[in-house]
N, C-alpha and C positions, 0 to 999 in steps of 0.2 A: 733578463730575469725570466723563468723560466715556473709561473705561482704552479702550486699543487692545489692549494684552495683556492676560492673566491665568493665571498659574504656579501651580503647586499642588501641596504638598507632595503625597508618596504614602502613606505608615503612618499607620493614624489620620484620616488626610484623605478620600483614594480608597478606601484596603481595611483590611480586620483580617485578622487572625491565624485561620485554620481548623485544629484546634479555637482557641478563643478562648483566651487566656491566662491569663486570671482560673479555667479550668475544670484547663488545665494546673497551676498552680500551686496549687490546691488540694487534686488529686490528688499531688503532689508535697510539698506538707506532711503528707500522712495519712500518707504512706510512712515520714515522720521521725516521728512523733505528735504534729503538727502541729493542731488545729482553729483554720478562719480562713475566714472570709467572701470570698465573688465581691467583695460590693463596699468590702471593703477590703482587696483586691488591687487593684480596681481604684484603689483611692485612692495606693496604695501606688505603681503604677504612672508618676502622674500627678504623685511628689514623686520619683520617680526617672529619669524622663526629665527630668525640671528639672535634676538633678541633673545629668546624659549630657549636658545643653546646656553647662551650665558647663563642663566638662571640656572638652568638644572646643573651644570658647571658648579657651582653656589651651593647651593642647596636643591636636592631632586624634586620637581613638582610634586611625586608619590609623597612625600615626607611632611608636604605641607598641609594647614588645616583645610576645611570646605572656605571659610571667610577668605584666605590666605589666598588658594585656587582663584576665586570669587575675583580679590584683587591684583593678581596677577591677569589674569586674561581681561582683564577691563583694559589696562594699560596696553596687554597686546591687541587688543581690536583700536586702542586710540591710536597705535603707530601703524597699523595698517589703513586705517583711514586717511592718517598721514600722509601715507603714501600715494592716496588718491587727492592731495590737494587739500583734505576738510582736517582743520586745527579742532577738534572733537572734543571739548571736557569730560572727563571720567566720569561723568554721570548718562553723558548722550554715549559713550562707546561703551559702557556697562549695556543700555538698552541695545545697542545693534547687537554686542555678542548676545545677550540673550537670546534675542528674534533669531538671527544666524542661528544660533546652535538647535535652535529647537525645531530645526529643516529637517523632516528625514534624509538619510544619505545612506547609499552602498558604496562601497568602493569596484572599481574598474579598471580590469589592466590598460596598462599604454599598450598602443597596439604593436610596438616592436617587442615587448618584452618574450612573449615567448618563443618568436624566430630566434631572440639572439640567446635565448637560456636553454636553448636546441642543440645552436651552436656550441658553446660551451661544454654541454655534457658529451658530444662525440670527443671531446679533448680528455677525458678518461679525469675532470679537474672533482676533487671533493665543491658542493654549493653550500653556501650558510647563511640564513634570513638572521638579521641582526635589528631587533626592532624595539623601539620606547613603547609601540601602542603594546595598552595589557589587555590583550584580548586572549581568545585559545587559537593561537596561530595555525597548529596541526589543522585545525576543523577549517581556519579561513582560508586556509592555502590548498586544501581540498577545494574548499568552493568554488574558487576562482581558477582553478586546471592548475595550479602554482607546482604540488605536490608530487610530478615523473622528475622535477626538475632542480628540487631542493633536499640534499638530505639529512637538512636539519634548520630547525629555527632555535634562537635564544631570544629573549627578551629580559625588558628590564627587571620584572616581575621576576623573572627567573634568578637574572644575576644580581640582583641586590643594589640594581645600580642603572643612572639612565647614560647613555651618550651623552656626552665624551668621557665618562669615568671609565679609565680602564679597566675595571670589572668585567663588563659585561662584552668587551672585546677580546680578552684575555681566558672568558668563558668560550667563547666561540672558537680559539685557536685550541682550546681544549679539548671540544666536541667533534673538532677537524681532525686533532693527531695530528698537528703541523705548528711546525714554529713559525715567529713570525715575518722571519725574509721571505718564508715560502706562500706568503698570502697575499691578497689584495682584497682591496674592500672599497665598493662602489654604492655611492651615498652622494643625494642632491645638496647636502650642509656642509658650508666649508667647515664650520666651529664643530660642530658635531660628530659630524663624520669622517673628513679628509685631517681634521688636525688631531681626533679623537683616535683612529687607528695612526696615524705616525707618531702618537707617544707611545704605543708599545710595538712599535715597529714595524708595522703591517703596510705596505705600499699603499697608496690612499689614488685612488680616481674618482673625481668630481666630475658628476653627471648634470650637466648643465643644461637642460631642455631649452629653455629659452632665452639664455643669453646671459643673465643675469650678472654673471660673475668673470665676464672677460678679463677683469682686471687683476684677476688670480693669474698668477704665472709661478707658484712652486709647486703645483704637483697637476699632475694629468686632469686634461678635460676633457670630457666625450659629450656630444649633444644628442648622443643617442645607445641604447642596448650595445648592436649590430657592432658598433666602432670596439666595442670592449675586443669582440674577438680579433679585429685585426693587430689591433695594439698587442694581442698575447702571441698574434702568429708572427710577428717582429719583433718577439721579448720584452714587450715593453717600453 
């Protein structure tokens, strides 16, 4: 295969969280007396964005009321706590997401991300950010160098619809001028991302930084930017 485009989630994909999340919510457990490891926040993370796929799958978090918002993300800080060992009642992970959330954060690229979005554009390929967060993408993909390297973003705001509703992938194939054999679309969620572009056809690569999802074996893994290009100079 031989793509003309290629889309690429944003969170997880292109940037992280400044400070990191795993650092905030640690600090945010000692506060409640809390002891719990980076990397079972990190795990915890990784079974509660699964979770945030299914849902919006369901019904789109946009759609839902502030109470609604309110108790979904309670549930998801109680499974990421989970994930670091602490069985949390919905009232103690209501408190950590509060304290968590009200951390200030930037976002920051991964530091492979724009060697290998380098790579990619000498390959003459169309790029397309395909992202849930509603922010003004144009303005943050300036901020962050994103912007020689993308020629276009969609978001859910835009298409009426979050990952994995084909909407908002199906915008993207749109704003490319390319069908969907001629795509790929690289995204760290399996539900959201890798199974969200193969309902409308789009080749799907799971970017896997840290390992998380070895146990996936139907569609491409890459643990890093860089590997995307090799995969495209061997077709795939």
């Amino acid at each position: 295969m031989k793509p003309k485009a290629v889309f690429f989630d944003f969170y997880n994909t292109l940037v992280r969280f400044w400070p990191p999340l795993d650092e905030i919510q640690q600090a945010a457990c000692a506060e409640l007396g809390l002891k719990v490891s980076k990397e079972g926040i990190r795990r915890g993370y990784v079974r509660a964005d699964e979770y945030m796929s299914e849902e919006n799958a369901i019904r789109s978090l946009s759609e839902r009321s502030d109470q609604e918002r309110a108790d979904f993300f309670a549930v998801y800080e109680q499974i990421i706590l989970g994930g670091a060992g602490i069985n949390a009642s919905i009232a103690l992970a209501k408190d950590a997401w509060i304290m968590a959330s009200q951390v200030p954060k930037d976002f920051a690229l991964f530091e492979d991300v724009l060697p290998g979005l380098e790579m990619l554009k000498t390959r003459g390929l169309v790029t397309g950010l395909i992202s849930n967060l509603r922010r003004d993408m144009p303005v943050l993909c300036e901020q962050l160098g994103l912007s020689p390297y993308l020629d276009f973003s969609i978001t859910s705001a835009e298409a009426g619809a979050e990952k994995p509703h084909n909407r908002v992938f199906l915008a993207a194939l749109e704003r490319a001028q390319v069908d969907p054999a001629d795509a790929v679309h690289v995204g760290d969620q399996y539900k959201a991302d890798a199974l969200g572009a193969r309902a409308v056809g789009i080749t799907p690569v799971l970017i896997d930084r840290e390992g998380w999802y070895e146990h996936i074996d139907d569609c491409t893994r890459i643990s890093s930017l860089p590997e995307l290009d090799s995969l495209l100079a061997n077709g795939l």
